[in-house]
N, C-alpha and C positions, 0 to 999 in steps of 0.2 A: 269510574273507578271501582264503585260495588259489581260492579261486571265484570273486575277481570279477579276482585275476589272470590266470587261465585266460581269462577273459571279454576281457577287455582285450586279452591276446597273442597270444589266438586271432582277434581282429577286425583287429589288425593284421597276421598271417600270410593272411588272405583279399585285403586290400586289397595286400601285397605278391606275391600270386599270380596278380594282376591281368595284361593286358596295359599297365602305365602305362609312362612315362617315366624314366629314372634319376634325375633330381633329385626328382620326387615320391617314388619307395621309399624315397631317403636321409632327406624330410623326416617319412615315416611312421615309420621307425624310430627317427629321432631324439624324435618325439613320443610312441613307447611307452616310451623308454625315462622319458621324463618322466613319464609318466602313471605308471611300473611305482613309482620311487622316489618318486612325490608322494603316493601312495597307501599305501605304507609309512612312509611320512614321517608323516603323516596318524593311520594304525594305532598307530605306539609311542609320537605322542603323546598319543592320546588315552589306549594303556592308563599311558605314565607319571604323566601330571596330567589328567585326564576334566575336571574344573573350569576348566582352564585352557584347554581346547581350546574348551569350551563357552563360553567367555567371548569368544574371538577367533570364532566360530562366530556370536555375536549381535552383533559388534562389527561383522561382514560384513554381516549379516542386515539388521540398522538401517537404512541407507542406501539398501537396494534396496526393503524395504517401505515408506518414504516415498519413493520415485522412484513406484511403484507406487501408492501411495495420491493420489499428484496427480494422474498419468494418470487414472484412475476417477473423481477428482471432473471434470478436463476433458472427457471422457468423457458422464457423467452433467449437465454445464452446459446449463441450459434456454436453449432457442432467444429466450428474452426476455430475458436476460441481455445479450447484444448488443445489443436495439432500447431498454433502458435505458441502456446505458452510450451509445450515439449521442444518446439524445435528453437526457441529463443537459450531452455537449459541446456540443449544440444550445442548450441554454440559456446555456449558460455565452459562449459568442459571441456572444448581444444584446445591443445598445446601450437597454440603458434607463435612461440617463444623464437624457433630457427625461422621462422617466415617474417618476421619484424626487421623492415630494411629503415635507414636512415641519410641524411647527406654526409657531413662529415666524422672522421674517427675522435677520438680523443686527443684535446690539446692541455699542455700544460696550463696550469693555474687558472683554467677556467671550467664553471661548471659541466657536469655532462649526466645523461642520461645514461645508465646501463641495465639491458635487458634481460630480465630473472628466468633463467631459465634457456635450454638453449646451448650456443655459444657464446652465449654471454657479453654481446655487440655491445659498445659505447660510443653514444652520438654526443658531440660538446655542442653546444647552445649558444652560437659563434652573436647571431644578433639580439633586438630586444624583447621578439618575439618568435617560438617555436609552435607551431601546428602540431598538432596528432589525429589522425584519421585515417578512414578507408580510403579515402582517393590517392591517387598516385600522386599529387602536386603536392601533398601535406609532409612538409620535414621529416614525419617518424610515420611510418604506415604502418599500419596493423590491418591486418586483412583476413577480417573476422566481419561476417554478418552481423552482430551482436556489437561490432564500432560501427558507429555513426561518418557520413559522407568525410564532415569535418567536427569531431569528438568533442577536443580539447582542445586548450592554448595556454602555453608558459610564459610569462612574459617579467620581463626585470622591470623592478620598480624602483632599483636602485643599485648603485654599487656592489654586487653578490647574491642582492635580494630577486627572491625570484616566487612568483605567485601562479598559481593551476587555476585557470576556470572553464565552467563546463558549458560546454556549446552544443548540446544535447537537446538543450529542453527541459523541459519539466515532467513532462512525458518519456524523454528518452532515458536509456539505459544509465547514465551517470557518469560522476567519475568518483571512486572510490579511495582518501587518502587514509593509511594505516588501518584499515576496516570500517571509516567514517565513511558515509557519502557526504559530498558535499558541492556548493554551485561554486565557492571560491575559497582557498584557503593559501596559504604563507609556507612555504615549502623551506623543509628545513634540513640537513645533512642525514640520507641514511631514508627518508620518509619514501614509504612504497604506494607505488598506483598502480592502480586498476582499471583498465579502460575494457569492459568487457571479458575475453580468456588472455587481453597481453596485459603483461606486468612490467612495469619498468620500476627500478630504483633512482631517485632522485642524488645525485654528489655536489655540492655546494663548493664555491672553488672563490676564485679573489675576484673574477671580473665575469 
């Protein structure tokens, strides 16, 4: 430990042998004399409590190896990471309000879906259960990159009542009600979704 004092006093005795300026010597000196007691500081308490130094030593440590740990994954980020992430906003900014095909049109006093945007199609919600997705087999298609094989699912939980949930993933795009994302929610007269760039409005009906 008198060794790396030595080391220390002696680097500041070179730096003030210098030809510098008087306010640099004063702020060299000032800065040994820091380093002289941070370092003994340091010394008695590590031989008072080792454990305790060791602890505030990791408490330091933590922070800079995950500052460190994010640099290296940005670092290491593939060059297609960017030409996904543009072409995911790229989907998500078409209008394929007129491309949103459905099975049935709209029936009397039963709920139905109508799409915002468009011509403005309304699909009614004839069973207990309504599909949304890319695939041609799903009740409401949307045929957007950016929906999922099979997205969503509506399903009655009761007499009128009628609930959205997301078949995405946790990973996948979502489904978005009134500007919430969410994995299930209670669908209520008027309330708008978002699967992606299609938008439907939900109309609540007797059956």
């Amino acid at each position: 430990m008198r060794q790396q004092h030595s080391i220390a006093v002696g680097t500041v005795a070179v730096c003030l042998a210098s030809p510098a300026h008087a306010a640099e010597r004063t702020y060299m000196t000032e800065f040994a004399r820091v380093l002289y007691f941070a370092d003994g500081a340091i010394s008695s308490g590590y031989r008072a409590a080792p454990a305790l130094m060791l602890g505030l030593a990791m408490l330091l440590a933590i922070p800079l190896m995950a500052l460190a740990s994010r640099v290296w994954a940005w670092s290491r980020r593939s060059s297609e990471s960017t030409r996904r992430y543009r072409q995911r906003v790229k989907f998500l900014e078409q209008d394929v309000s007129g491309d949103i095909t459905g099975g049935a049109q709209q029936l009397p006093g039963r709920a139905f879906l109508e799409v915002v945007g468009g011509r403005g199609a309304r699909f009614t919600i004839l069973r207990d259960m309504l599909r949304i997705g890319r695939e041609e087999d799903n009740d409401i298609r949307i045929p957007s990159g950016a929906v999922h094989r099979y997205h969503a699912a509506i399903h009655r939980v009761e007499l009128g009542a009628y609930r959205i949930t997301d078949l995405s993933g946790v990973e996948g795009n979502g489904v978005v009600v009134n500007g919430q994302r969410c994995a299930d929610a209670r669908l209520y007269d008027g309330d708008m979704i978002e699967l992606g760039p299609g938008r439907l409005r939900f109309h609540a009906g007797l059956l």
